[in-house]
PyMOL Python script that loads the backbone (N, CA, C, O; Angstrom):
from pymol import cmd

cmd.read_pdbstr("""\
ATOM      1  N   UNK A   1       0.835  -1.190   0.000  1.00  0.00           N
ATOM      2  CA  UNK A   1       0.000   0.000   0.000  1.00  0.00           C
ATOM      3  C   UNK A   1       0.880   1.254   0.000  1.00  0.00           C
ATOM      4  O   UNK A   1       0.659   2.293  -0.621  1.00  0.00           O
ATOM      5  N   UNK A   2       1.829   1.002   0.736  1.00  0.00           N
ATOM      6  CA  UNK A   2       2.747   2.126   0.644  1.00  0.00           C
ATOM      7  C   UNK A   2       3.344   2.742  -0.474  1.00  0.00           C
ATOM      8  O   UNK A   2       3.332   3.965  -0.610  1.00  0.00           O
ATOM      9  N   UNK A   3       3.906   1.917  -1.342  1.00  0.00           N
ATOM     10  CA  UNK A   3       4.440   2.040  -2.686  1.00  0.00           C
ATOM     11  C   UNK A   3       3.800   2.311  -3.655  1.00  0.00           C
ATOM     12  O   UNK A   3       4.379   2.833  -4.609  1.00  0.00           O
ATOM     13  N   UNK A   4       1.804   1.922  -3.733  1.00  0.00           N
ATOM     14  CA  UNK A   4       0.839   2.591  -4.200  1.00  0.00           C
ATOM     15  C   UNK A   4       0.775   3.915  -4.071  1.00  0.00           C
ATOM     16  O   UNK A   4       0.689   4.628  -5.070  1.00  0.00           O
ATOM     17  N   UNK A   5       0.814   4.517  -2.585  1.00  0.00           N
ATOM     18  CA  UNK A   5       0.441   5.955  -2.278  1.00  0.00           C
ATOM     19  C   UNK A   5       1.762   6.179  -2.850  1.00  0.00           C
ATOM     20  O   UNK A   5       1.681   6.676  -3.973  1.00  0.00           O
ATOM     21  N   UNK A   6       2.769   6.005  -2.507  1.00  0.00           N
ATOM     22  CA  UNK A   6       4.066   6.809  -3.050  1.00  0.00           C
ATOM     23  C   UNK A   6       4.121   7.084  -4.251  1.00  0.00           C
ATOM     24  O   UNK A   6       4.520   8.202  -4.577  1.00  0.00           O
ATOM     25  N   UNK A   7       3.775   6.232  -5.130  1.00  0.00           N
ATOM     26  CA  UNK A   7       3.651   5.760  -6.658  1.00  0.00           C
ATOM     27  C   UNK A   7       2.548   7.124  -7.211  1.00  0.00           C
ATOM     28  O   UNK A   7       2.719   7.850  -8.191  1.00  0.00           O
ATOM     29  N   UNK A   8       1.518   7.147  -6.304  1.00  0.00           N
ATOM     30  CA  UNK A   8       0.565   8.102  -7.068  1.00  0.00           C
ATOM     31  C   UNK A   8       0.606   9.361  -6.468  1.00  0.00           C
ATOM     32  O   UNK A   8      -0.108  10.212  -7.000  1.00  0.00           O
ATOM     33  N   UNK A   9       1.326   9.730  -5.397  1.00  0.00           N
ATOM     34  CA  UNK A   9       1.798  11.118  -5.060  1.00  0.00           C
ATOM     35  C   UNK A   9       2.848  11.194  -5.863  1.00  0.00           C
ATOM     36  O   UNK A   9       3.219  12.367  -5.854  1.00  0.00           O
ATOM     37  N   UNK A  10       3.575  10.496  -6.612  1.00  0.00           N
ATOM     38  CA  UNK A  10       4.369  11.185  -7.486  1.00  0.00           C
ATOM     39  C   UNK A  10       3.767  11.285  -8.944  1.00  0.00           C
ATOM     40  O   UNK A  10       4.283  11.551 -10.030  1.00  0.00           O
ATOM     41  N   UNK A  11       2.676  11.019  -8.616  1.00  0.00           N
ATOM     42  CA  UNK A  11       2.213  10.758 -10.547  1.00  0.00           C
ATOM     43  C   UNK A  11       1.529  12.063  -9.891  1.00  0.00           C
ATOM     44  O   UNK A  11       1.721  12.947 -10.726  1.00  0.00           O
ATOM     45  N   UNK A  12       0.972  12.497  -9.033  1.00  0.00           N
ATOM     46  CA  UNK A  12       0.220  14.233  -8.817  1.00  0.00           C
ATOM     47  C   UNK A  12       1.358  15.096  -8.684  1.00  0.00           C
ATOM     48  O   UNK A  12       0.911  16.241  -8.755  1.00  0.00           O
ATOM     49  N   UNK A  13       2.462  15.126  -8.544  1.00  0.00           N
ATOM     50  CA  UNK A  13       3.580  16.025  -8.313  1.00  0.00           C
ATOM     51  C   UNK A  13       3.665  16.356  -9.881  1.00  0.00           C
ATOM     52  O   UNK A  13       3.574  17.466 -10.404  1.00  0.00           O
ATOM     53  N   UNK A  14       3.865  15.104 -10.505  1.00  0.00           N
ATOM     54  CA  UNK A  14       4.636  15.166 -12.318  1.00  0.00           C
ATOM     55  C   UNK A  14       3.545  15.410 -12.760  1.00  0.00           C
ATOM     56  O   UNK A  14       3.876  15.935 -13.823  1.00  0.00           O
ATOM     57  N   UNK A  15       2.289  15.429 -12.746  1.00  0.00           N
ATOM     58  CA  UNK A  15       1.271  15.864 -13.191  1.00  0.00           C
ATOM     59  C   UNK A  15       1.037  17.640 -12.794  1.00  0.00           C
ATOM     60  O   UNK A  15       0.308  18.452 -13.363  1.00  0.00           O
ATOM     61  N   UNK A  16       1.625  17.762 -12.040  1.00  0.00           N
ATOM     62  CA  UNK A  16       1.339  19.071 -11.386  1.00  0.00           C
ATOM     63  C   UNK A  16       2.426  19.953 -12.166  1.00  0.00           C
ATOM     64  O   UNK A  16       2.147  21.128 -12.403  1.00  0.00           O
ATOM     65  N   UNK A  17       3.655  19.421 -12.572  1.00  0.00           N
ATOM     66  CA  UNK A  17       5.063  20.448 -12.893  1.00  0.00           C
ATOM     67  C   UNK A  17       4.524  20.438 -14.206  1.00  0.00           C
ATOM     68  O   UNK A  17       4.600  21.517 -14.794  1.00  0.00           O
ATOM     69  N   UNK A  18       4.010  19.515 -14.800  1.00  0.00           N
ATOM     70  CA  UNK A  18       3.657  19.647 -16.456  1.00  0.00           C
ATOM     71  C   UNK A  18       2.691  20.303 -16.835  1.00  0.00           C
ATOM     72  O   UNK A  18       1.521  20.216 -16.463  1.00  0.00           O
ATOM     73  N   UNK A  19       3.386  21.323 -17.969  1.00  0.00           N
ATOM     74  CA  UNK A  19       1.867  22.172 -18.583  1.00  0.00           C
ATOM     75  C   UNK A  19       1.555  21.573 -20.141  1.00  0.00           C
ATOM     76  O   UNK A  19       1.282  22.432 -20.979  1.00  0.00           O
ATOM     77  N   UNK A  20       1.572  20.420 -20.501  1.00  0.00           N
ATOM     78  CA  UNK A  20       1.197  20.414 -21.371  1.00  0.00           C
ATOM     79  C   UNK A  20      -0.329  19.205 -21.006  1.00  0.00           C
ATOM     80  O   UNK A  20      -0.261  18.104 -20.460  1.00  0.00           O
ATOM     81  N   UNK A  21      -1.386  19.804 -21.452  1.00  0.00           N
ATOM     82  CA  UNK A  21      -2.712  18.801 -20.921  1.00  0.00           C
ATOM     83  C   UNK A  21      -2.757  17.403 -21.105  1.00  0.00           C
ATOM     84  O   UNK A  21      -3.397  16.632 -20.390  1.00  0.00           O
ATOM     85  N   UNK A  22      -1.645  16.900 -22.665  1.00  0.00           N
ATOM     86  CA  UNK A  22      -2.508  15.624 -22.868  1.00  0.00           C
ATOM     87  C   UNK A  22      -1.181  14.692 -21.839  1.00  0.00           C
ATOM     88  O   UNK A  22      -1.493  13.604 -21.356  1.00  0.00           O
ATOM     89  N   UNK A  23       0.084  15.207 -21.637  1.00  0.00           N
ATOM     90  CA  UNK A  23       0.803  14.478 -20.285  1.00  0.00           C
ATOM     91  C   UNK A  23       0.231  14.697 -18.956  1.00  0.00           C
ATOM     92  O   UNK A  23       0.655  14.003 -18.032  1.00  0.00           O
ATOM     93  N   UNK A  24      -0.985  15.868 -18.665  1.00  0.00           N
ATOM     94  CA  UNK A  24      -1.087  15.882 -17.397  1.00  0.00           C
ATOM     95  C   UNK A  24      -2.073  14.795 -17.447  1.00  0.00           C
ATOM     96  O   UNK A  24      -2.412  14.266 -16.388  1.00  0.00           O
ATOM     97  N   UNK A  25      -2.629  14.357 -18.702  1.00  0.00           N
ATOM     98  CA  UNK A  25      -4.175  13.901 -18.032  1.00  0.00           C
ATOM     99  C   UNK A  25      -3.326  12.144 -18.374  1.00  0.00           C
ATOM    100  O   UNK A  25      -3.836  11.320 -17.614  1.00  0.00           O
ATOM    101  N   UNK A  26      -2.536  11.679 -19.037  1.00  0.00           N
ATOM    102  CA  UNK A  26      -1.877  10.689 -18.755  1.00  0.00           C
ATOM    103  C   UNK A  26      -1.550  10.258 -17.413  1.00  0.00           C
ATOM    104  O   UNK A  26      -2.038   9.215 -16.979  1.00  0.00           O
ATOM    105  N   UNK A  27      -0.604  11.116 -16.572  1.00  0.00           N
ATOM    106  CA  UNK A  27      -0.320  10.951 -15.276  1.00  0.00           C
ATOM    107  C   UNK A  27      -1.700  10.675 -14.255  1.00  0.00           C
ATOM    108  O   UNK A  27      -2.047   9.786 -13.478  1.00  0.00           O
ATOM    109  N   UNK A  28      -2.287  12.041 -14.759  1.00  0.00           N
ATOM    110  CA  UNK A  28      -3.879  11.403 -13.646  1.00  0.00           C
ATOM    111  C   UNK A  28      -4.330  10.526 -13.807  1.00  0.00           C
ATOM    112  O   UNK A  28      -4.892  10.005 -12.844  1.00  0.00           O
ATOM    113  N   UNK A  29      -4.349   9.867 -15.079  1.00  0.00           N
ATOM    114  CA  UNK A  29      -5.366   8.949 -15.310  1.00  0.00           C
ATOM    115  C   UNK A  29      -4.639   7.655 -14.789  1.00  0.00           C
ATOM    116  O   UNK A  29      -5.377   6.743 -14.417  1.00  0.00           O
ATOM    117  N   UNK A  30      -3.222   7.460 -14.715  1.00  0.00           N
ATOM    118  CA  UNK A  30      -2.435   6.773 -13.951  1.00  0.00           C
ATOM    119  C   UNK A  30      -2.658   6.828 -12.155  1.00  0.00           C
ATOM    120  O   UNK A  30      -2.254   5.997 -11.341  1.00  0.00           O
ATOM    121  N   UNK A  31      -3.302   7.881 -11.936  1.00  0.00           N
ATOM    122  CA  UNK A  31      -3.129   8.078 -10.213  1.00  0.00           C
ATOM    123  C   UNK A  31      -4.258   7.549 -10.453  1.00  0.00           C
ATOM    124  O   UNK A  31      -4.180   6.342 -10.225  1.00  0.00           O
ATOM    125  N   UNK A  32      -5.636   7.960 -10.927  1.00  0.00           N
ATOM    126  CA  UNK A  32      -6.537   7.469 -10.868  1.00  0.00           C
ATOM    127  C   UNK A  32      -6.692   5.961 -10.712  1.00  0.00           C
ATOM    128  O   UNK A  32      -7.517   5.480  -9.934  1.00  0.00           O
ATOM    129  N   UNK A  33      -5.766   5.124 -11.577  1.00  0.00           N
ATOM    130  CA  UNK A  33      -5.614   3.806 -11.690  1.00  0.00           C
ATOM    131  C   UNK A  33      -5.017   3.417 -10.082  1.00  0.00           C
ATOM    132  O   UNK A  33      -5.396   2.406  -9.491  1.00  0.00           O
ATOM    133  N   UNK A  34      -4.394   4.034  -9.715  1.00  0.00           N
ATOM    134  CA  UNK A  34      -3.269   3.854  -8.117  1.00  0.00           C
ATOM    135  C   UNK A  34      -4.457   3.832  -7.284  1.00  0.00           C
ATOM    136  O   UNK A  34      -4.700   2.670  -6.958  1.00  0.00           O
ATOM    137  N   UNK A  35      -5.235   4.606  -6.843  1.00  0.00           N
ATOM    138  CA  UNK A  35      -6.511   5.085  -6.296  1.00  0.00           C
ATOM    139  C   UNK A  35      -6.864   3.963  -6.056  1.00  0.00           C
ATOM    140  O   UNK A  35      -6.780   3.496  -4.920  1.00  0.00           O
ATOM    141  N   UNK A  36      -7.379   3.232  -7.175  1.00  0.00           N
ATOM    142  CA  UNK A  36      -8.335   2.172  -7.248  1.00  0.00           C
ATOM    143  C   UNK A  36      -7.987   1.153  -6.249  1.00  0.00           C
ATOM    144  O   UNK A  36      -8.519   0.528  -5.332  1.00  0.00           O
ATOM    145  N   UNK A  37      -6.662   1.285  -6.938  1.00  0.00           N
ATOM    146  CA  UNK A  37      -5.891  -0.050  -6.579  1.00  0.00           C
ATOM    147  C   UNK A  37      -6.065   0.185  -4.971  1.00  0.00           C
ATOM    148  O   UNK A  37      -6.700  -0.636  -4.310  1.00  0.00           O
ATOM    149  N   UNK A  38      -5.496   1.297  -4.391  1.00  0.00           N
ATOM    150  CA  UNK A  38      -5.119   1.482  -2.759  1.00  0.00           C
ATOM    151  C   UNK A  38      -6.737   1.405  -2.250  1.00  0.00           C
ATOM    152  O   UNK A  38      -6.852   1.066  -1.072  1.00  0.00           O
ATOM    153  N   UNK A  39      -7.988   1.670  -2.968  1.00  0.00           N
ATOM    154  CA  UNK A  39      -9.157   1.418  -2.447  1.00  0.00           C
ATOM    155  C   UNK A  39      -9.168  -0.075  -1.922  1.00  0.00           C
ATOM    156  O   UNK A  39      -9.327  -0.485  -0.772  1.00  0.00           O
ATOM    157  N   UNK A  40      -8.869  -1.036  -3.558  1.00  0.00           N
ATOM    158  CA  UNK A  40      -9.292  -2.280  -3.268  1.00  0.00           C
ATOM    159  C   UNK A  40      -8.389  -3.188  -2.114  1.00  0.00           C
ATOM    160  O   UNK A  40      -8.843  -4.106  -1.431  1.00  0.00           O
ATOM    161  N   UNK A  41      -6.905  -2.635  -2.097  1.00  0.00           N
ATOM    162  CA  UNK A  41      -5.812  -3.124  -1.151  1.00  0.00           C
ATOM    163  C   UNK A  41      -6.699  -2.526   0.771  1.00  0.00           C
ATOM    164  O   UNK A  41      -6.644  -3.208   1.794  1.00  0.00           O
ATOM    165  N   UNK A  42      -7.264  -1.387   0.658  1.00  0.00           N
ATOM    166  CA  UNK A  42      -7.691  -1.069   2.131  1.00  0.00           C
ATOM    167  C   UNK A  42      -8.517  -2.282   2.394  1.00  0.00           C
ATOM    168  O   UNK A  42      -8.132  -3.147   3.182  1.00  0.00           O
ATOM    169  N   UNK A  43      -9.958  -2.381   1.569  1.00  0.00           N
ATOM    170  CA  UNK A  43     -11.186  -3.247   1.996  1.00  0.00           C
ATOM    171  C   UNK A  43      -9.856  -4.786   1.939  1.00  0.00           C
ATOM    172  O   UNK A  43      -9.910  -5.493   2.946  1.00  0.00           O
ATOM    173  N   UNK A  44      -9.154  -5.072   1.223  1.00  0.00           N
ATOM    174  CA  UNK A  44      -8.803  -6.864   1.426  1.00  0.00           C
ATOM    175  C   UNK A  44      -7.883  -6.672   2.919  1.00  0.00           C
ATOM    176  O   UNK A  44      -7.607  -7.668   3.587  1.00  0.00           O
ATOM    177  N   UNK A  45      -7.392  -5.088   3.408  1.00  0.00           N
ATOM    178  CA  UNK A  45      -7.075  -5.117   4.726  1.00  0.00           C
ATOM    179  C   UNK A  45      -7.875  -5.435   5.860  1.00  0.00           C
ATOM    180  O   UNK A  45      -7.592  -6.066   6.879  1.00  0.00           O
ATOM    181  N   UNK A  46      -8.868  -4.913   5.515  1.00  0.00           N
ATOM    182  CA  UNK A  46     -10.167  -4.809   6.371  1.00  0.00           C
ATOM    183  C   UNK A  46     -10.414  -6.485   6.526  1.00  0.00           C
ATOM    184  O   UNK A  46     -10.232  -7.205   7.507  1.00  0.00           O
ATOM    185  N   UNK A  47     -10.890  -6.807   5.191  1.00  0.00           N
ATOM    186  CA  UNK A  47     -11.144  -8.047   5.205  1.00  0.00           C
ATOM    187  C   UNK A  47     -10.505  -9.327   6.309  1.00  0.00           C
ATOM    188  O   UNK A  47     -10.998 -10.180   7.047  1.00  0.00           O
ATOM    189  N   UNK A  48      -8.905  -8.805   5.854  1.00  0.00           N
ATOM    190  CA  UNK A  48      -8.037  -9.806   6.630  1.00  0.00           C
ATOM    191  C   UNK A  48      -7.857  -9.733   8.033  1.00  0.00           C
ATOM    192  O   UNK A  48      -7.338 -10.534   8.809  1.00  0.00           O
ATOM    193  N   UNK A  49      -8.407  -8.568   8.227  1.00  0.00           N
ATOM    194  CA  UNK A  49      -8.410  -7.610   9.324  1.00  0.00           C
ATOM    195  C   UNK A  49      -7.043  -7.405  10.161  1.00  0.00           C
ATOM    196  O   UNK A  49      -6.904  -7.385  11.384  1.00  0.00           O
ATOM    197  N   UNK A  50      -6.114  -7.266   9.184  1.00  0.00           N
ATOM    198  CA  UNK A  50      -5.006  -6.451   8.953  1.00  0.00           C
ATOM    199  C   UNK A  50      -4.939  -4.910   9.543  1.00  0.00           C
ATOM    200  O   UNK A  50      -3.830  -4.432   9.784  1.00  0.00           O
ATOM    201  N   UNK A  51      -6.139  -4.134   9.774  1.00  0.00           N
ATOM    202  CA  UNK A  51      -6.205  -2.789  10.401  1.00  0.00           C
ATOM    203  C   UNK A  51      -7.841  -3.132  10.510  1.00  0.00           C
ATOM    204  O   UNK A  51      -8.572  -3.894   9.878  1.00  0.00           O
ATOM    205  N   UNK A  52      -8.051  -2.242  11.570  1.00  0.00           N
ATOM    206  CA  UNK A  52      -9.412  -1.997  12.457  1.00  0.00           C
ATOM    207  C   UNK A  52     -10.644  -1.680  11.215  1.00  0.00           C
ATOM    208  O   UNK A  52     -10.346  -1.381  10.059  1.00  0.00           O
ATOM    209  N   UNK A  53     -11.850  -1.795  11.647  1.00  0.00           N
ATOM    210  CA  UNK A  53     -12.803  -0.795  10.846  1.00  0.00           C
ATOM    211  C   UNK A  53     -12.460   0.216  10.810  1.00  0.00           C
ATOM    212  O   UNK A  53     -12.261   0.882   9.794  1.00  0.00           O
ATOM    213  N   UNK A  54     -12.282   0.632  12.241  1.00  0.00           N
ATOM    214  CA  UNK A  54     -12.418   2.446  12.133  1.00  0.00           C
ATOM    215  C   UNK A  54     -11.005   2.700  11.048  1.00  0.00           C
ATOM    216  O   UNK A  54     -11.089   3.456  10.081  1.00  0.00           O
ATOM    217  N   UNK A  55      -9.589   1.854  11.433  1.00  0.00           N
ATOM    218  CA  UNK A  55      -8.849   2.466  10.420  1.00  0.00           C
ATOM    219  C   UNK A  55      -9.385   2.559   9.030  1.00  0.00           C
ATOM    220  O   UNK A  55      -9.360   3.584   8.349  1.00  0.00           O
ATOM    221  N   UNK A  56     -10.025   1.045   8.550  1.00  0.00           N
ATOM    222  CA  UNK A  56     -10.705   1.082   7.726  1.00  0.00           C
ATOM    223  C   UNK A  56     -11.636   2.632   6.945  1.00  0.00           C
ATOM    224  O   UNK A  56     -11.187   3.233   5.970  1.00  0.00           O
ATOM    225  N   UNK A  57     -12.910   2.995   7.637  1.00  0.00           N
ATOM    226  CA  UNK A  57     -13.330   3.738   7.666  1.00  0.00           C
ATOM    227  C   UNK A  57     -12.584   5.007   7.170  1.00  0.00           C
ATOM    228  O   UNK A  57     -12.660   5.530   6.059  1.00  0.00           O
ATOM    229  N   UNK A  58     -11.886   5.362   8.185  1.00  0.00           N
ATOM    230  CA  UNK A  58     -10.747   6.988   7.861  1.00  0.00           C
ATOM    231  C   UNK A  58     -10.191   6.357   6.969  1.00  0.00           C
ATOM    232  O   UNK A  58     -10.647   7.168   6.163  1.00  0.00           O
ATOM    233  N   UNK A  59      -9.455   5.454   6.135  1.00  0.00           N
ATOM    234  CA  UNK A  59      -8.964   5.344   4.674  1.00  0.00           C
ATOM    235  C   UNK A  59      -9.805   5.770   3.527  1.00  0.00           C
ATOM    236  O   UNK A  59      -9.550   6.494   2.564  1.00  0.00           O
ATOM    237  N   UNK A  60     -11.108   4.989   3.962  1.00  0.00           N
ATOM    238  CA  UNK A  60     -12.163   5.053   2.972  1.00  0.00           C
ATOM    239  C   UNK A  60     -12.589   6.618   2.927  1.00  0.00           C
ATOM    240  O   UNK A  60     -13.065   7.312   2.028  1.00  0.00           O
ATOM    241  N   UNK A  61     -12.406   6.751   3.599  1.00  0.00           N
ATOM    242  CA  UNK A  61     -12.875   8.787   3.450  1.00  0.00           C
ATOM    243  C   UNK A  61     -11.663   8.678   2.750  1.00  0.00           C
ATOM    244  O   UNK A  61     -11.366   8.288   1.621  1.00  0.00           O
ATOM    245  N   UNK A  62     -11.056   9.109   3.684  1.00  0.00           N
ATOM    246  CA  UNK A  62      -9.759   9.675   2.859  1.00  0.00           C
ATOM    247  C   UNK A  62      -9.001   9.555   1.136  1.00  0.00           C
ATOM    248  O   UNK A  62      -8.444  10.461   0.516  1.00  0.00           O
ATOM    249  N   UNK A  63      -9.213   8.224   0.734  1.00  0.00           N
ATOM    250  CA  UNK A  63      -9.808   7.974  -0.751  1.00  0.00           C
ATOM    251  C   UNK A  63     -10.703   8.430  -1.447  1.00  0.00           C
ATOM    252  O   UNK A  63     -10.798   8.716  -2.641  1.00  0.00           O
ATOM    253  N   UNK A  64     -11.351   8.472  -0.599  1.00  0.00           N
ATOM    254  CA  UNK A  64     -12.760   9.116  -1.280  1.00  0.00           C
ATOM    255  C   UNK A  64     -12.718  10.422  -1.797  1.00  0.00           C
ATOM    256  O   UNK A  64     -13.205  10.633  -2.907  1.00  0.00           O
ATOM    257  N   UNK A  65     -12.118  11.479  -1.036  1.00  0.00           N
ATOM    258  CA  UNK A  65     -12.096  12.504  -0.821  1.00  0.00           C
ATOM    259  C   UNK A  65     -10.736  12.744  -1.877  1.00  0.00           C
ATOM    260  O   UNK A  65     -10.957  13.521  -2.806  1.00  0.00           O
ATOM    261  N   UNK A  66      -9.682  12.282  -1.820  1.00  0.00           N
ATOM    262  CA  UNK A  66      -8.898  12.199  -2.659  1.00  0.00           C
ATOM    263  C   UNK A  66      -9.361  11.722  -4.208  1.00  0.00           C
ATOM    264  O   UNK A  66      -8.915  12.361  -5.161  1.00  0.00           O
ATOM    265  N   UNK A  67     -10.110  10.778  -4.397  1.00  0.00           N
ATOM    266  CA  UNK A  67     -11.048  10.566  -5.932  1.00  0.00           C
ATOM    267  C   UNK A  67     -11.975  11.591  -6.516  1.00  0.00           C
ATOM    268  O   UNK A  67     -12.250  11.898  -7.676  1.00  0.00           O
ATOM    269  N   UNK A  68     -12.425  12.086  -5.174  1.00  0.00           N
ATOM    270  CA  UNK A  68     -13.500  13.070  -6.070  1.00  0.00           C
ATOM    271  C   UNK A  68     -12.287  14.811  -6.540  1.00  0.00           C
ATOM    272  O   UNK A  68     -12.427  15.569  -7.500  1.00  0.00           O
ATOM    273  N   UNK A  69     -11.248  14.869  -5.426  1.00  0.00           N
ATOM    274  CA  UNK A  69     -10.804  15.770  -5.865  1.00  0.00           C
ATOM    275  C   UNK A  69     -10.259  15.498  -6.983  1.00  0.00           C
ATOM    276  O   UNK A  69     -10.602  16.381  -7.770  1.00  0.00           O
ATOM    277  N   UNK A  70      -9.296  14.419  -7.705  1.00  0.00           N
ATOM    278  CA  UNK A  70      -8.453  14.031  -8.829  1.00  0.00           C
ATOM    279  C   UNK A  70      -9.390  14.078  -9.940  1.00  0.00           C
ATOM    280  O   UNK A  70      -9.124  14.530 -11.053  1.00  0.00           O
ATOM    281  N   UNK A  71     -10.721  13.489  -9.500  1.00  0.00           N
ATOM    282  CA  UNK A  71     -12.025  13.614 -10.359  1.00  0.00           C
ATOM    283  C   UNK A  71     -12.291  15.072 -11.446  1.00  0.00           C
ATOM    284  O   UNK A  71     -12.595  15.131 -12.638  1.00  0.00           O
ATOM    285  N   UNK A  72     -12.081  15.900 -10.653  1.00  0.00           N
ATOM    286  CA  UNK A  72     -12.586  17.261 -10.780  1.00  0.00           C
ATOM    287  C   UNK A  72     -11.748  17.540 -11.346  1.00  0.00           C
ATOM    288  O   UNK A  72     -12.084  18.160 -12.355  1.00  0.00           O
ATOM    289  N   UNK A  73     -10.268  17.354 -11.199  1.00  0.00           N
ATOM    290  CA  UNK A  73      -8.821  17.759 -12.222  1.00  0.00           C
ATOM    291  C   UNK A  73      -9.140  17.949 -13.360  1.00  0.00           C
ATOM    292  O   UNK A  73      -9.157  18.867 -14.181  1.00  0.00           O
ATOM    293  N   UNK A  74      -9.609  16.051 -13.207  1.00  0.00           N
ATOM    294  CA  UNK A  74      -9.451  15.406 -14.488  1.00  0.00           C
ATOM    295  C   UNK A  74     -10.152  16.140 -15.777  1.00  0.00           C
ATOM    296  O   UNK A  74      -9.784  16.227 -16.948  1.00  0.00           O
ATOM    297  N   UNK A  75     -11.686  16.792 -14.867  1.00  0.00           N
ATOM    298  CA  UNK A  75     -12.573  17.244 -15.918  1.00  0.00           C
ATOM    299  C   UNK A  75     -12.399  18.234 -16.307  1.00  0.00           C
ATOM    300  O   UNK A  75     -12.935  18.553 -17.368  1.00  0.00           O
ATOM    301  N   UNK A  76     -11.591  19.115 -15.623  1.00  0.00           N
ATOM    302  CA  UNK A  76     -10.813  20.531 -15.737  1.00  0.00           C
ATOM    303  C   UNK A  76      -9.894  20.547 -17.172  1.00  0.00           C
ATOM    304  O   UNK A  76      -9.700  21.493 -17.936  1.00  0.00           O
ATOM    305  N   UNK A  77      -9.345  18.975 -17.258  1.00  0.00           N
ATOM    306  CA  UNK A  77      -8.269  19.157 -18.154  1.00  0.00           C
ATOM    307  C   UNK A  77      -9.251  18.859 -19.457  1.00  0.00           C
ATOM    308  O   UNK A  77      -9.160  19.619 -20.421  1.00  0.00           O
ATOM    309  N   UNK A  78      -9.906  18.089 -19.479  1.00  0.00           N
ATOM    310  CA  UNK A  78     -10.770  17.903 -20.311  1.00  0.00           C
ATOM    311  C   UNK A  78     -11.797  18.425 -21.529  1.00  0.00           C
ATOM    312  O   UNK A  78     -12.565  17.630 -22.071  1.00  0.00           O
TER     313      UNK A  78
END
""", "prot")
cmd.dss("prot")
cmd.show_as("cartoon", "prot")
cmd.util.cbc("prot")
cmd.orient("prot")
């Protein structure tokens, strides 16, 4: 999970230094893909119960909240 988040805070950094649209929306659409992934890696935590609900829970916001903002980028670039 770690190397996910790391992986897609750097795809929003290189997405962020670049002004040309059709590399920024490459990179997002790459974090976007990371996203997913760190969604589906929290719930098989949960599952295994590897971390608490409640940690559970505060991830799931916290994704969430992070998707809808990358969301909104995305449509910006669009």
């Amino acid at each position: 999970m770690q190397t996910q988040l790391l992986s897609a805070l750097e795809g929003v950094i290189a997405a962020a230094g670049t002004g040309q649209p059709e590399v920024k929306l490459r990179y997002l659409q790459t974090v976007s893909t990371k996203i997913d992934l760190l969604r589906l890696l929290t719930r098989l935590s949960k599952d295994c119960q590897c971390i608490s609900n409640k940690q559970y829970l505060e991830l799931e916001s916290q994704l969430h909240e992070i998707g809808r903002m990358l969301g909104g980028w995305l449509k910006s670039i669009k």
